[in-house]
Backbone bond lengths (Angstrom), bond angles and torsions (degrees), N, CA, C in turn:
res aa  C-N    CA-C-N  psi(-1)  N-CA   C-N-CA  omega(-1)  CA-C   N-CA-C  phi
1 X - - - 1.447 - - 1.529 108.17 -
2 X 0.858 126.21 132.39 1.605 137.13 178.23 1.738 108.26 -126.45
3 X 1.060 115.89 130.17 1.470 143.46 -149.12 1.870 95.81 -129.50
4 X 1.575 119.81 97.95 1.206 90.08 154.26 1.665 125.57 -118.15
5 X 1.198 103.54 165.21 1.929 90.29 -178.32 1.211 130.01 -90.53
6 X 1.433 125.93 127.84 1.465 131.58 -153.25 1.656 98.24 -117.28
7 X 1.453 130.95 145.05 1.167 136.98 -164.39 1.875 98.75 -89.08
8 X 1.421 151.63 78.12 1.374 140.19 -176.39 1.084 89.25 -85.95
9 X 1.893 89.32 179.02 1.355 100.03 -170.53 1.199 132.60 -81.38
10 X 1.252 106.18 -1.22 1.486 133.02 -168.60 1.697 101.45 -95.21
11 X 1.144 121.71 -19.98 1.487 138.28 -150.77 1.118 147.64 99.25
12 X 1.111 136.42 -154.30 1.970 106.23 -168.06 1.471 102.26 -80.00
13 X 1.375 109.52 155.81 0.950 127.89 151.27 1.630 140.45 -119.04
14 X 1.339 129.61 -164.36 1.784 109.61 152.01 1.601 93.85 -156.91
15 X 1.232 88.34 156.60 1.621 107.43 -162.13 1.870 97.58 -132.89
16 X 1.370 119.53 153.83 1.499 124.18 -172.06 1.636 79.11 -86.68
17 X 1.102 117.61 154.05 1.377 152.50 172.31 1.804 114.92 -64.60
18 X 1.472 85.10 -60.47 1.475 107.00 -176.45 2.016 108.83 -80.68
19 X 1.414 108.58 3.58 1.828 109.26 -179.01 1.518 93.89 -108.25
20 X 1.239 135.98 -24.60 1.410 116.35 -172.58 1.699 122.61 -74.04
21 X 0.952 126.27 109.70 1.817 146.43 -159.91 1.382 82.89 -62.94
22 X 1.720 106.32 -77.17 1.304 107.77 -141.61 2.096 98.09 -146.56
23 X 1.299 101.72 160.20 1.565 105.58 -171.52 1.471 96.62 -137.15
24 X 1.248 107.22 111.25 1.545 129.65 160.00 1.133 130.27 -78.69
25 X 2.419 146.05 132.38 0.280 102.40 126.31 1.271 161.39 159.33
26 X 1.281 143.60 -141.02 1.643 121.58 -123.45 1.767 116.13 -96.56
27 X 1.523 105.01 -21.26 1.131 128.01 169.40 1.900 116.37 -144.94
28 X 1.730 112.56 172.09 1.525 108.44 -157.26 1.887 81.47 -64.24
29 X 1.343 130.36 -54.78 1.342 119.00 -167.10 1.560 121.13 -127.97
30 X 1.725 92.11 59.62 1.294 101.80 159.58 1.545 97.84 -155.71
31 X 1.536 112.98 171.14 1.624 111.31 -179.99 1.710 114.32 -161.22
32 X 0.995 142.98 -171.14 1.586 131.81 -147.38 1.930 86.01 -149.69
33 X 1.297 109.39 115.29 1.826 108.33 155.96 1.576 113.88 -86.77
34 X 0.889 113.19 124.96 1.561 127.17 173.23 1.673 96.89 -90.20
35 X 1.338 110.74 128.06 1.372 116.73 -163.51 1.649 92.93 -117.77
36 X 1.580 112.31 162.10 1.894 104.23 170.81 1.329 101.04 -72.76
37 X 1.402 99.34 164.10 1.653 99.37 -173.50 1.735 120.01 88.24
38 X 1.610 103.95 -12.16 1.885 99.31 178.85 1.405 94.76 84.27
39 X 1.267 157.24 -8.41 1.722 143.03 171.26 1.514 86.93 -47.19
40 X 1.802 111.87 141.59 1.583 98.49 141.12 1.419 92.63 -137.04
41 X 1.738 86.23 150.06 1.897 95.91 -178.45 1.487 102.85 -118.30
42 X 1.051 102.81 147.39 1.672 127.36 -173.22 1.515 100.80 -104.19
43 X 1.570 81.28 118.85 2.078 91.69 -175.88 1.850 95.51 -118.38
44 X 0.990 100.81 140.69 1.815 133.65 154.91 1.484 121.24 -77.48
45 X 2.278 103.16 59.82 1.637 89.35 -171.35 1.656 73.63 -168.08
46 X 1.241 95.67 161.81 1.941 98.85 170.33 1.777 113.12 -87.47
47 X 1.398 116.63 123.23 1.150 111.24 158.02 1.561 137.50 9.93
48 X 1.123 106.36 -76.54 1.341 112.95 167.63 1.802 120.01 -42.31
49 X 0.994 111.19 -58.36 1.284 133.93 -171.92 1.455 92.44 -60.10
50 X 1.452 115.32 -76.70 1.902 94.72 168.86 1.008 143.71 -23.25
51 X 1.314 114.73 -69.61 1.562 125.96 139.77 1.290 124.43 5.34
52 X 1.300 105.94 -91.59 1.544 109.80 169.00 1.202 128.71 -46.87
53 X 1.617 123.21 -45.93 1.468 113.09 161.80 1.399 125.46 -55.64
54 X 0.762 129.73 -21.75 1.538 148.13 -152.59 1.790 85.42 -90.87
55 X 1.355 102.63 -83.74 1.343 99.55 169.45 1.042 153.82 -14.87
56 X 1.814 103.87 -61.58 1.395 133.99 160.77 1.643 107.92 -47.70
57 X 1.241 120.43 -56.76 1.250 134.32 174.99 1.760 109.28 -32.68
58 X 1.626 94.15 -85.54 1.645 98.71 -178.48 1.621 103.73 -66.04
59 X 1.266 153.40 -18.19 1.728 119.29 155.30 1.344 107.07 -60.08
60 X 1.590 125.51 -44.64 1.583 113.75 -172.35 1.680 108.86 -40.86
61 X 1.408 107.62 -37.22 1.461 113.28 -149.89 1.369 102.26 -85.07
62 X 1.586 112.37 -44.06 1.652 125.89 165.05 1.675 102.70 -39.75
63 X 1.569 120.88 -50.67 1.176 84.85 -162.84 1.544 115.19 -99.57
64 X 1.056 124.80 -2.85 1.275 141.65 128.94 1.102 119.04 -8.02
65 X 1.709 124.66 -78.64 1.491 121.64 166.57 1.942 108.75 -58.05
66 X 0.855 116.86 -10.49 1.797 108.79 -179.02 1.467 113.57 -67.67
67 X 1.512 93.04 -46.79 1.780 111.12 -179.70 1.290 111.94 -74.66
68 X 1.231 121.67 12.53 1.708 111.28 -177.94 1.605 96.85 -108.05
């Protein structure tokens, strides 16, 4: 399980890597994770920038499972 931490508006949070569907978004530097299950979390960051962590995250983890 890999957990990464996302800045909401409420304050940090962490979200599984591998549950976020889809990333909305809603303003120039803020954006909405749509989680499985219908959760949506409200992040304090631009789109893009999610993205990439998110990303970064599941290859870390991809290659992670390679080496085992």
């Amino acid at each position: 399980m890999l957990l990464v931490e996302m800045k909401a508006l409420s304050g940090a949070c962490f979200v599984r890597a591998e549950h976020v569907l889809a990333i909305t978004q809603t303003e120039p530097t803020k954006c909405s994770l749509v989680m499985v299950g219908g959760t949506v979390v409200s992040c304090v960051a631009p789109v893009r920038d999610v993205a990439a962590r998110l990303e970064k995250a599941l290859a870390a983890e991809a290659e992670t499972k390679e080496g085992s």
